[in-house]
SEPAMAR-495519 format. One line per field, with one value per atom (N, C-alpha, C): x, y, z; atom name; residue in one letter; residue number from 1. Coordinates in nm, 3 decimals. Example, Ala and Ser with C-alpha at 12.3 -4.5 7.8 and 13.67 -1.06 7.14 Angstrom:
SEPAMAR-495519
X	1.319:1.230:1.320:1.285:1.367:1.290
Y	-0.569:-0.450:-0.330:-0.225:-0.106:0.003
Z	0.780:0.780:0.780:0.708:0.714:0.787
atome	N:CA:C:N:CA:C
residu	a:a:a:s:s:s
num	1:1:1:2:2:2
This chain:
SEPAMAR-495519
X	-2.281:-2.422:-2.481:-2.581:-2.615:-2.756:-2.752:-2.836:-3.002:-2.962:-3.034:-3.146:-3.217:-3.300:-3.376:-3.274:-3.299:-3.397:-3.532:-3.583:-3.594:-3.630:-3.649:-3.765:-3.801:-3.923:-3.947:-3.856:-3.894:-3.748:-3.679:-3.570:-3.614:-3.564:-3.546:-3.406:-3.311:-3.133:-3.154:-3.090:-3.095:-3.007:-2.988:-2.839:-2.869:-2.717:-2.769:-2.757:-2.868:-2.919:-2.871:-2.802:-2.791:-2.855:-2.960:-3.079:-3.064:-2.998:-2.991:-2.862:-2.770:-2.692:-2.746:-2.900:-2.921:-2.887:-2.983:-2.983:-2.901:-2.787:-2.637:-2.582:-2.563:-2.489:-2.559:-2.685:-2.766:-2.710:-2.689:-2.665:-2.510:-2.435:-2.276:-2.178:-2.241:-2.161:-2.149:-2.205:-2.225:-2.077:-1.981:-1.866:-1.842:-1.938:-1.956:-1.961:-1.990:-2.066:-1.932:-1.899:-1.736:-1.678:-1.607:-1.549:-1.537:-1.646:-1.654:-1.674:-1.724:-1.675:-1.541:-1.431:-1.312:-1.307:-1.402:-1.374:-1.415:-1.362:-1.403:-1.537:-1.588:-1.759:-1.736:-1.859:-1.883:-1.904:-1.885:-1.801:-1.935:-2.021:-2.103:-2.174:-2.298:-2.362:-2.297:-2.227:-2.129:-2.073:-2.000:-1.889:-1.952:-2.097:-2.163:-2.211:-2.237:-2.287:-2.136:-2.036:-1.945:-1.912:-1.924:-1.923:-2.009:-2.163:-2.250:-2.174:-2.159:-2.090:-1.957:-1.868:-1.778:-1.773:-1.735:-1.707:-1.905:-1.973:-2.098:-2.179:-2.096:-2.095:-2.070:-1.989:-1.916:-2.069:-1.988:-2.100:-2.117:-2.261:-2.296:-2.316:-2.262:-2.301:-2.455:-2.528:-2.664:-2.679:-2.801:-2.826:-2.958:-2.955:-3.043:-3.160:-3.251:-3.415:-3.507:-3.553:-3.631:-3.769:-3.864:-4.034:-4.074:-4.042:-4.160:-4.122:-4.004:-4.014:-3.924:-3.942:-3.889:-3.751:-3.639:-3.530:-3.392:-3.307:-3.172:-3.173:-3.096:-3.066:-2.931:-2.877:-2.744:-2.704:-2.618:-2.517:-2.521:-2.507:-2.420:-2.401:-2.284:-2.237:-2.129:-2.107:-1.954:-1.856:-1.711:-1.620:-1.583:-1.605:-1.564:-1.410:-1.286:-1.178:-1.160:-1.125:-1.063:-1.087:-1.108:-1.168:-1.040:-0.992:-0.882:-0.793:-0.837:-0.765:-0.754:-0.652:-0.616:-0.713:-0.819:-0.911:-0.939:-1.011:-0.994:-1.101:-1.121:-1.207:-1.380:-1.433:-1.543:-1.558:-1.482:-1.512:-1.526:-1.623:-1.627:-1.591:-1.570:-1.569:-1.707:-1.815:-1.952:-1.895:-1.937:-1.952:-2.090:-2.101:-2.229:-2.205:-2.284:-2.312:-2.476:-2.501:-2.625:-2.631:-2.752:-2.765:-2.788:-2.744:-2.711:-2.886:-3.011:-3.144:-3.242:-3.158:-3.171:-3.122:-3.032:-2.976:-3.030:-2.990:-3.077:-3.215:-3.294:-3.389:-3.377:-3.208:-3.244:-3.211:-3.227:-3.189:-3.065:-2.963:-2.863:-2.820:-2.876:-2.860:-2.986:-3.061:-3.169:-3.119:-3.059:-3.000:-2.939:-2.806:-2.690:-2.765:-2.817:-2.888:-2.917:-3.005:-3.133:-2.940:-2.850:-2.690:-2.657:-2.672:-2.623:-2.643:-2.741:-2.847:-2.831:-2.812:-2.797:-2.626:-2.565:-2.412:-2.438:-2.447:-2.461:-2.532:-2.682:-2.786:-2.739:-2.734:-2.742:-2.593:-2.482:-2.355:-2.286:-2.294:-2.238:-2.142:-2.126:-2.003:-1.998:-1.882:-1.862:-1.791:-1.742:-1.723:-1.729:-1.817:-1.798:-1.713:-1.641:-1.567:-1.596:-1.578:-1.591:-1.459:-1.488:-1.335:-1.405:-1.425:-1.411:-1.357:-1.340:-1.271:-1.328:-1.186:-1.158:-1.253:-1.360:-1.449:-1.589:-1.601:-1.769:-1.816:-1.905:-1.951:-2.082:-2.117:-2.261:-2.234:-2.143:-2.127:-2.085:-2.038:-1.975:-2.131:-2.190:-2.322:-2.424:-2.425:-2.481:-2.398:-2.281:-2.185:-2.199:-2.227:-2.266:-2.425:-2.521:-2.601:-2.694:-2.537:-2.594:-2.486:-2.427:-2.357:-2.221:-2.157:-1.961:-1.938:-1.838:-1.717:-1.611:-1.565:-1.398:-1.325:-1.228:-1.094:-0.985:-0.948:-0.835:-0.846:-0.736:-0.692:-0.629:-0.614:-0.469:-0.485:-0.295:-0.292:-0.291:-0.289:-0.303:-0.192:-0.080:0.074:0.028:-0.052:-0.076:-0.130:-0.215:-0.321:-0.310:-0.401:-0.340:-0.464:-0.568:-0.588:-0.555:-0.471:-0.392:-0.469:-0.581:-0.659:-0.650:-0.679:-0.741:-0.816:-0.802:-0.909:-0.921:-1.079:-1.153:-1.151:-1.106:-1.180:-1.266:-1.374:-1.463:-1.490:-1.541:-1.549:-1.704:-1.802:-1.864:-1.901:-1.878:-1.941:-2.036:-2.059:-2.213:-2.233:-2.161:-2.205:-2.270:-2.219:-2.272:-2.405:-2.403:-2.508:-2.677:-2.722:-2.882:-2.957:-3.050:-3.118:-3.254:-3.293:-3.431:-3.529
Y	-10.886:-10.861:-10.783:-10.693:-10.617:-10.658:-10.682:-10.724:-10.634:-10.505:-10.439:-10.344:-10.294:-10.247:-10.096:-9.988:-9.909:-9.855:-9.671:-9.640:-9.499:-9.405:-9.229:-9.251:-9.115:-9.056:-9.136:-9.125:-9.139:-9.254:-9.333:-9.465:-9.569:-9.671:-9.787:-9.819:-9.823:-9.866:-10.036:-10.114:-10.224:-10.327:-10.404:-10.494:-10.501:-10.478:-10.466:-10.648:-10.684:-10.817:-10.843:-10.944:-10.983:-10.917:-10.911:-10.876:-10.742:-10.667:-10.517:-10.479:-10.574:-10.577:-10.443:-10.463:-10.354:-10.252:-10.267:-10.069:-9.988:-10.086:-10.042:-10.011:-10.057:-10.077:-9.949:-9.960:-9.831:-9.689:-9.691:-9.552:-9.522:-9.615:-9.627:-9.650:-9.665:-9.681:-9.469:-9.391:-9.242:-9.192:-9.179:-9.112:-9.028:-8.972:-8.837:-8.925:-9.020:-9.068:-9.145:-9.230:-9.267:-9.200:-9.077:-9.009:-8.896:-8.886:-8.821:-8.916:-9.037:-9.135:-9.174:-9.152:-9.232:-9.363:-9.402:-9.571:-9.496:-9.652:-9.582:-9.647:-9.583:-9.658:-9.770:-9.809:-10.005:-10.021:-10.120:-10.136:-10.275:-10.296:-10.415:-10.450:-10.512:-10.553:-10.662:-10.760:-10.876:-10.754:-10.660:-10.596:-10.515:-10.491:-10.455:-10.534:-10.663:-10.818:-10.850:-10.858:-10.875:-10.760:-10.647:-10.516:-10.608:-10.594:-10.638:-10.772:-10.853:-10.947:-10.911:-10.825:-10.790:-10.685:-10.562:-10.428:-10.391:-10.415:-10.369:-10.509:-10.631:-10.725:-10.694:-10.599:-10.514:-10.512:-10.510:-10.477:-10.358:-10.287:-10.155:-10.091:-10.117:-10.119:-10.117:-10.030:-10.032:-9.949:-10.033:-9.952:-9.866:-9.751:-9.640:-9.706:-9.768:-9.812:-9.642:-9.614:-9.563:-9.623:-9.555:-9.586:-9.599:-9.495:-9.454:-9.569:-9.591:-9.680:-9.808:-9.827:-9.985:-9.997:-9.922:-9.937:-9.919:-9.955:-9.874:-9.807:-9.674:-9.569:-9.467:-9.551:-9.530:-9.590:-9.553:-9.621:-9.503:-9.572:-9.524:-9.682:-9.577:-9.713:-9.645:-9.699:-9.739:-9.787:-9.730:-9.785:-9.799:-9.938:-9.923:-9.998:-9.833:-9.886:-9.906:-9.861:-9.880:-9.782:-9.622:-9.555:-9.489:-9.347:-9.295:-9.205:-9.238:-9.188:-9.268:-9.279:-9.411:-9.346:-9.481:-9.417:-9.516:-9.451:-9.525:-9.683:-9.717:-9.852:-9.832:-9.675:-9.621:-9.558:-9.600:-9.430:-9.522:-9.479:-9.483:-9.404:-9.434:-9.310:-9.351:-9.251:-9.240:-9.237:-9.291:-9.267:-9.290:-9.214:-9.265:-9.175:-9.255:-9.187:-9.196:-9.141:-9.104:-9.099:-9.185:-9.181:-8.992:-9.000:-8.854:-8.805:-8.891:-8.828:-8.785:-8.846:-8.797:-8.716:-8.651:-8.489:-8.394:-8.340:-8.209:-8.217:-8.340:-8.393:-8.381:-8.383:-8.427:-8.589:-8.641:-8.791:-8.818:-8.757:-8.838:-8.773:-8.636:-8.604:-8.670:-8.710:-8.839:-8.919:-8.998:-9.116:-9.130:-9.015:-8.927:-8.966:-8.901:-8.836:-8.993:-9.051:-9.234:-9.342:-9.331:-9.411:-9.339:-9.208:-9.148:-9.174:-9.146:-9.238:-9.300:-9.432:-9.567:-9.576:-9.520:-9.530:-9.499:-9.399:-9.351:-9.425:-9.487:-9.469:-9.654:-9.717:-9.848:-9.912:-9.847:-9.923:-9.866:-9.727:-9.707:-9.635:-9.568:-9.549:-9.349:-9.336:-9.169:-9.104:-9.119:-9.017:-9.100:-9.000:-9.032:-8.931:-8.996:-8.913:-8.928:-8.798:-8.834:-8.740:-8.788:-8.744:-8.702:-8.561:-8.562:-8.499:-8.511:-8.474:-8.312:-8.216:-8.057:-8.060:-7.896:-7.943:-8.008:-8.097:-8.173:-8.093:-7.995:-7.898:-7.971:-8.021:-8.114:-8.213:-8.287:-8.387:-8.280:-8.170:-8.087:-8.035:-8.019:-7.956:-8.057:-8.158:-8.268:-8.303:-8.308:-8.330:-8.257:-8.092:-7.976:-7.974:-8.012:-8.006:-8.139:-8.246:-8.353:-8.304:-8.215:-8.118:-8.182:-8.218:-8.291:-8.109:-8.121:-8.000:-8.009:-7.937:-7.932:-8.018:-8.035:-8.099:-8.066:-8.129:-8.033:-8.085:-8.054:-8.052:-8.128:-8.214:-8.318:-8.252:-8.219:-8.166:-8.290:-8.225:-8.386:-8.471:-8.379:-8.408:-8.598:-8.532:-8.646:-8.757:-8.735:-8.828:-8.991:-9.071:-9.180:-9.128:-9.095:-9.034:-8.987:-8.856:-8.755:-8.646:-8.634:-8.545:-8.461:-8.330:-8.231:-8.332:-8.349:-8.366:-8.314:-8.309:-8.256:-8.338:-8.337:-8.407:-8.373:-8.418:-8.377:-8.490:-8.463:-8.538:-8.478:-8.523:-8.531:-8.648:-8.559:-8.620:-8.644:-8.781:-8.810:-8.728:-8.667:-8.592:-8.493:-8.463:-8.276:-8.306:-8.452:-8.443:-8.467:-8.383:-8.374:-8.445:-8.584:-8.582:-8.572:-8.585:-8.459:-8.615
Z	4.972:4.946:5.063:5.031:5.140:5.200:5.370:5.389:5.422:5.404:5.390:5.268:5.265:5.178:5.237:5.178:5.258:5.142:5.194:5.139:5.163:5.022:5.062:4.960:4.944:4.937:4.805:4.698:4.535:4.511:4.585:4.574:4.665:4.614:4.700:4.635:4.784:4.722:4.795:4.712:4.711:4.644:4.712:4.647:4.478:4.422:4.264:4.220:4.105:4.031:3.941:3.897:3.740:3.633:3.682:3.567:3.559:3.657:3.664:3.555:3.483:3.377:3.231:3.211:3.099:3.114:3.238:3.234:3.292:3.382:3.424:3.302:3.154:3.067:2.966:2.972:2.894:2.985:3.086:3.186:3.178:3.194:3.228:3.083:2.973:2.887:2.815:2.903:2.868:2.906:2.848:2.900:3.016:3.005:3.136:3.240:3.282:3.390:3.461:3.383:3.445:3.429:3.356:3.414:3.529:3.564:3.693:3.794:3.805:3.901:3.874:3.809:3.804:3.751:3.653:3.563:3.418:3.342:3.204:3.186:3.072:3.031:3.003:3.007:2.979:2.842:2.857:2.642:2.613:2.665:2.713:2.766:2.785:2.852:2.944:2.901:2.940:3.059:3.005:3.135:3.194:3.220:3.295:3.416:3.357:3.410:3.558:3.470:3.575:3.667:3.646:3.733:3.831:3.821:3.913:4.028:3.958:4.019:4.115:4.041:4.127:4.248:4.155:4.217:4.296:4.225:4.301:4.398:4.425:4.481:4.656:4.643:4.760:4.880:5.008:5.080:5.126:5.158:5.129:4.988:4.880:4.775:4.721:4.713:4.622:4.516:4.450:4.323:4.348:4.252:4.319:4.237:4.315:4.190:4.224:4.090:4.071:4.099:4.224:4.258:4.100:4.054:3.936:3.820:3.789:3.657:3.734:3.863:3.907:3.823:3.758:3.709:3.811:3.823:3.868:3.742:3.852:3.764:3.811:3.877:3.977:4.113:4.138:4.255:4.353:4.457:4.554:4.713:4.750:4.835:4.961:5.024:5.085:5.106:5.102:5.103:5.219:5.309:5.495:5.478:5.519:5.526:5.407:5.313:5.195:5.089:5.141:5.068:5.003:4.972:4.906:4.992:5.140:5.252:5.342:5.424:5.546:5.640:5.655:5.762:5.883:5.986:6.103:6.100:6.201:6.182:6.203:6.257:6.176:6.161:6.015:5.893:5.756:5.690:5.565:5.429:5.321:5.211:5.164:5.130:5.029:4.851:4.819:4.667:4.566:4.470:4.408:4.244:4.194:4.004:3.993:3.924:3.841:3.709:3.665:3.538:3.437:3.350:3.313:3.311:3.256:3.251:3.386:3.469:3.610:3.668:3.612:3.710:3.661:3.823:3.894:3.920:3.943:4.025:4.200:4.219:4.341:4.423:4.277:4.355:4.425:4.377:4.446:4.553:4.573:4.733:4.810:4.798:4.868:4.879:4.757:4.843:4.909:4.885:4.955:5.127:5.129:5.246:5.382:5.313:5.292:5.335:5.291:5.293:5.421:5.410:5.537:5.675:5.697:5.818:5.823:5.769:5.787:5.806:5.774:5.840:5.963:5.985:6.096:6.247:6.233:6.288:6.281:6.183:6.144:6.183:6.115:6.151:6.239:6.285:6.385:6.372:6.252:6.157:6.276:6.288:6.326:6.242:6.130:5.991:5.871:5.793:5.636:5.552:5.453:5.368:5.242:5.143:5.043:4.928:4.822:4.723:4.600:4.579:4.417:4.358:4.201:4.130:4.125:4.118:4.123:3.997:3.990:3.886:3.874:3.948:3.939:4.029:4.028:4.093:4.144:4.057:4.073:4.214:4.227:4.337:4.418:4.453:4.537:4.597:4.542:4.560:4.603:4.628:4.707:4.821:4.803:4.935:5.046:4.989:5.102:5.143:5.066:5.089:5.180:5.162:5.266:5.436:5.417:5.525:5.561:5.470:5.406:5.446:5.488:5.510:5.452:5.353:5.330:5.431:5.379:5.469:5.392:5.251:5.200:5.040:4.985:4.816:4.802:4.713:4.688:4.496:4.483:4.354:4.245:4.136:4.024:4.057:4.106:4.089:4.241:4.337:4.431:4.418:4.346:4.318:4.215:4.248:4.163:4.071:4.058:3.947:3.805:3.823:3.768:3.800:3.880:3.817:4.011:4.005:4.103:4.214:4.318:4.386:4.498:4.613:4.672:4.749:4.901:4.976:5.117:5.145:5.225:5.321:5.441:5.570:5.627:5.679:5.810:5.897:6.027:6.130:6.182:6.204:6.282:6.377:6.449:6.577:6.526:6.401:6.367:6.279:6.255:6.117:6.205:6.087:6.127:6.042:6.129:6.046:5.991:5.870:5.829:5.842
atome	N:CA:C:N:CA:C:N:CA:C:N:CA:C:N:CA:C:N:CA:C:N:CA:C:N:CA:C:N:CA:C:N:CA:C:N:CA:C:N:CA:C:N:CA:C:N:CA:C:N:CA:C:N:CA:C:N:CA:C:N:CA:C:N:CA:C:N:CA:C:N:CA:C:N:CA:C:N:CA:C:N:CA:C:N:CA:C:N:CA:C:N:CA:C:N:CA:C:N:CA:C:N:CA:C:N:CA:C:N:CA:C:N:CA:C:N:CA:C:N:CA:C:N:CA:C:N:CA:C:N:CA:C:N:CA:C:N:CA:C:N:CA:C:N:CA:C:N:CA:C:N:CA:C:N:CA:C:N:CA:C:N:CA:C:N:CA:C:N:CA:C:N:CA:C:N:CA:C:N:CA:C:N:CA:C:N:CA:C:N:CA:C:N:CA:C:N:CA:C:N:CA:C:N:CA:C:N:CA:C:N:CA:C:N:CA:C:N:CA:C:N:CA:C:N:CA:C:N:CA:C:N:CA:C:N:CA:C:N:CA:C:N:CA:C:N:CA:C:N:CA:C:N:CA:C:N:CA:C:N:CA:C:N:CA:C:N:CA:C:N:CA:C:N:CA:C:N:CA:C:N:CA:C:N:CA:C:N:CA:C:N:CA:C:N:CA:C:N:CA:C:N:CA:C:N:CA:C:N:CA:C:N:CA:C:N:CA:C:N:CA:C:N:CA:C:N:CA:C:N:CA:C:N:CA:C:N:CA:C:N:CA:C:N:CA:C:N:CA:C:N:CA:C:N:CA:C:N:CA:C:N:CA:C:N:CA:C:N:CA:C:N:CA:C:N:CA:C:N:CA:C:N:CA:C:N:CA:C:N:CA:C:N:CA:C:N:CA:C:N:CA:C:N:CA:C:N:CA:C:N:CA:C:N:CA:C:N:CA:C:N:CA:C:N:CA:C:N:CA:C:N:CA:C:N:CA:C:N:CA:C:N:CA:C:N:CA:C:N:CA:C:N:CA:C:N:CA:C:N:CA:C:N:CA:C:N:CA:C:N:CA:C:N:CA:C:N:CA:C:N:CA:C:N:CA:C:N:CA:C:N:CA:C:N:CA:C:N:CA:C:N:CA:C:N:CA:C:N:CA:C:N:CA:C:N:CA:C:N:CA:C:N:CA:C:N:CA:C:N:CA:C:N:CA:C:N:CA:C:N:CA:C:N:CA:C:N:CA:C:N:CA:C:N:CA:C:N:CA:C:N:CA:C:N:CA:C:N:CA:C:N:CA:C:N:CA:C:N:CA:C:N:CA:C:N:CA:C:N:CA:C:N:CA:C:N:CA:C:N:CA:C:N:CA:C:N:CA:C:N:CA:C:N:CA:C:N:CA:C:N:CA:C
residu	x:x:x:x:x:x:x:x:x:x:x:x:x:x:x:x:x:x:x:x:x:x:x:x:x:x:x:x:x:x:x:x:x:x:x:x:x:x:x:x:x:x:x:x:x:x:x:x:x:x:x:x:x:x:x:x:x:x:x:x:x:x:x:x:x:x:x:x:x:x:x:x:x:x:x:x:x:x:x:x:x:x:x:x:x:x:x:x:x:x:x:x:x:x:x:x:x:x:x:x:x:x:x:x:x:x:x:x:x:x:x:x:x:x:x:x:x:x:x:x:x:x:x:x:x:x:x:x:x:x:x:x:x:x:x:x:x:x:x:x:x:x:x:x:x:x:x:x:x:x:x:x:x:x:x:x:x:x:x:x:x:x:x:x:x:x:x:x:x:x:x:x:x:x:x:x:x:x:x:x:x:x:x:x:x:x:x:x:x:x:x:x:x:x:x:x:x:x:x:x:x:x:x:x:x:x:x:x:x:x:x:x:x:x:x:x:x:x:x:x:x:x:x:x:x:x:x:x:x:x:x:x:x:x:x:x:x:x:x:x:x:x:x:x:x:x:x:x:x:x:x:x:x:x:x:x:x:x:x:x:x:x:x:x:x:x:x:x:x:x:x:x:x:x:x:x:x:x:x:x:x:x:x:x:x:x:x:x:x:x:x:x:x:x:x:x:x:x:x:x:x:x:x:x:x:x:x:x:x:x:x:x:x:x:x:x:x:x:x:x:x:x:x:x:x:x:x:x:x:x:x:x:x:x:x:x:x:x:x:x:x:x:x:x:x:x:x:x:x:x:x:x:x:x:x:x:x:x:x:x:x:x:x:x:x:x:x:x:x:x:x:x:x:x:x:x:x:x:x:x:x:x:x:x:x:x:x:x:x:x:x:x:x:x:x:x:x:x:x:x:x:x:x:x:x:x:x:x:x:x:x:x:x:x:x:x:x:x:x:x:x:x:x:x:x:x:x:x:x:x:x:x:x:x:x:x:x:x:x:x:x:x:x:x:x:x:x:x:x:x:x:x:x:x:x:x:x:x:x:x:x:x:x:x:x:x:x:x:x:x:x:x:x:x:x:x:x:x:x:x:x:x:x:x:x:x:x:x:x:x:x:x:x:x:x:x:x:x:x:x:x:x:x:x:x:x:x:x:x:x:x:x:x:x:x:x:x:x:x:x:x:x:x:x:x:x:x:x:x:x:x:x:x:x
num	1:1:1:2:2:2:3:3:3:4:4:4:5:5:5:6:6:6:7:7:7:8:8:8:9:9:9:10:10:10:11:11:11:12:12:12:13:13:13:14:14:14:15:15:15:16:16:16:17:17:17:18:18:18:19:19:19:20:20:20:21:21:21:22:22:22:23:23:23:24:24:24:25:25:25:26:26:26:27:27:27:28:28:28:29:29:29:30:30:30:31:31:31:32:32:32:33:33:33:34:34:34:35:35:35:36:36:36:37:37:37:38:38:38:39:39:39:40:40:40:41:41:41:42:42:42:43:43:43:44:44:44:45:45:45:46:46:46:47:47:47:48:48:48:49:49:49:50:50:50:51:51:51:52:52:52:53:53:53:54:54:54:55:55:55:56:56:56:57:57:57:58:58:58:59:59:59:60:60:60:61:61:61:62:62:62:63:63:63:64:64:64:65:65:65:66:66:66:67:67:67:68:68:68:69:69:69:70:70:70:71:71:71:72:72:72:73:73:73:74:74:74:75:75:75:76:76:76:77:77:77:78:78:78:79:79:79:80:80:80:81:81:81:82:82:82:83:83:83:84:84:84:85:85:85:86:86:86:87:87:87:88:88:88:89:89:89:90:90:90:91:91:91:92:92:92:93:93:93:94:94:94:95:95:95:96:96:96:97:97:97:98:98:98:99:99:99:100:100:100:101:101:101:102:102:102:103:103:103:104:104:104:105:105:105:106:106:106:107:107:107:108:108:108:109:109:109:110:110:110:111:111:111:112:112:112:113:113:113:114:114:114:115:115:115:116:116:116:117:117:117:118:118:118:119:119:119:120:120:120:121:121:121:122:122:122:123:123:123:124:124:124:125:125:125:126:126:126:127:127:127:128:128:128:129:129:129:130:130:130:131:131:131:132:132:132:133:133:133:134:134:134:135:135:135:136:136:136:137:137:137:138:138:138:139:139:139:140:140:140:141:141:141:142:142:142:143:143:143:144:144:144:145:145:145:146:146:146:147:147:147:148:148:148:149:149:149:150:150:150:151:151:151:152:152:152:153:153:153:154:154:154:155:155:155:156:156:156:157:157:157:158:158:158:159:159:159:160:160:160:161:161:161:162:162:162:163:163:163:164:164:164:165:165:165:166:166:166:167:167:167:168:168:168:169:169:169:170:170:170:171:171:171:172:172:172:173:173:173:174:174:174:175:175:175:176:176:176:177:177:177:178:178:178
């Protein structure tokens, strides 16, 4: 559980609730959405309920609440030490999804941004990494624009995936923040 409650201009990320079960299950059961995070859609409100409990139980883990309609309306989080590359003891991997009626707002490079800082500034963390799938141009385009640098390619043939992937790194030393 996360003991924090961080905030940007138009989110508040915040440990995800039981009660946050609907509208995880209204957002995440959209095909598009797990498959560019790497899970399949939720078949349920029930297997939304235990997501919460489990996998978004994780610490660092928040759900993106929307100011304007008080809803989650996506994730993002960290993986400390256990991301999809052997990493040192502070480094994290970033990950996050968005509900599909929310892109190209902007949000998830804010929160992007709001997680960042707080690795950094809060845990102390000196690289974040992140992985996506060859193709999601959209997460590639928040990754650069929260200032992630290339690092390299892993082919489908590598991956436990199957699929292309991207992976990107920055450093606290280089990162600015706004």
């Amino acid at each position: 559980m996360n003991e924090f409650v961080l905030e940007s201009r138009r989110l508040v990320l915040r440990a995800w609730r039981i009660e946050d079960a609907e509208s995880l299950f209204r957002y995440a059961k959209e095909p598009i959405i797990g498959e560019r995070a790497g899970w399949q859609p939720h078949q349920s409100e029930d297997e939304s309920r235990e997501i919460i409990r489990t996998v978004f139980a994780c610490p660092e883990t928040y759900a993106m609440v929307s100011k304007e309609t008080r809803e989650p309306i996506g994730c993002v989080g960290l993986l400390l030490q256990q991301g999809h590359l052997p990493m040192g003891e502070n480094e994290a991997e970033i990950g996050y999804w968005l509900a599909k009626p929310y892109w190209n707002k902007g949000l998830t490079t804010e929160a992007a941004k709001c997680l960042i800082s707080h690795a950094f500034k809060d845990l102390s963390l000196e690289r974040l990494w992140a992985c996506v799938f060859e193709g999601n141009v959209q997460s590639l385009a928040v990754l650069k624009k929260c200032g992630f640098v290339f690092h390299h390619r892993a082919e489908k043939e590598q991956t436990q995936s199957g699929k292309a992937e991207v992976y990107l790194h920055l450093e606290a030393s280089s990162y600015r923040y706004e």
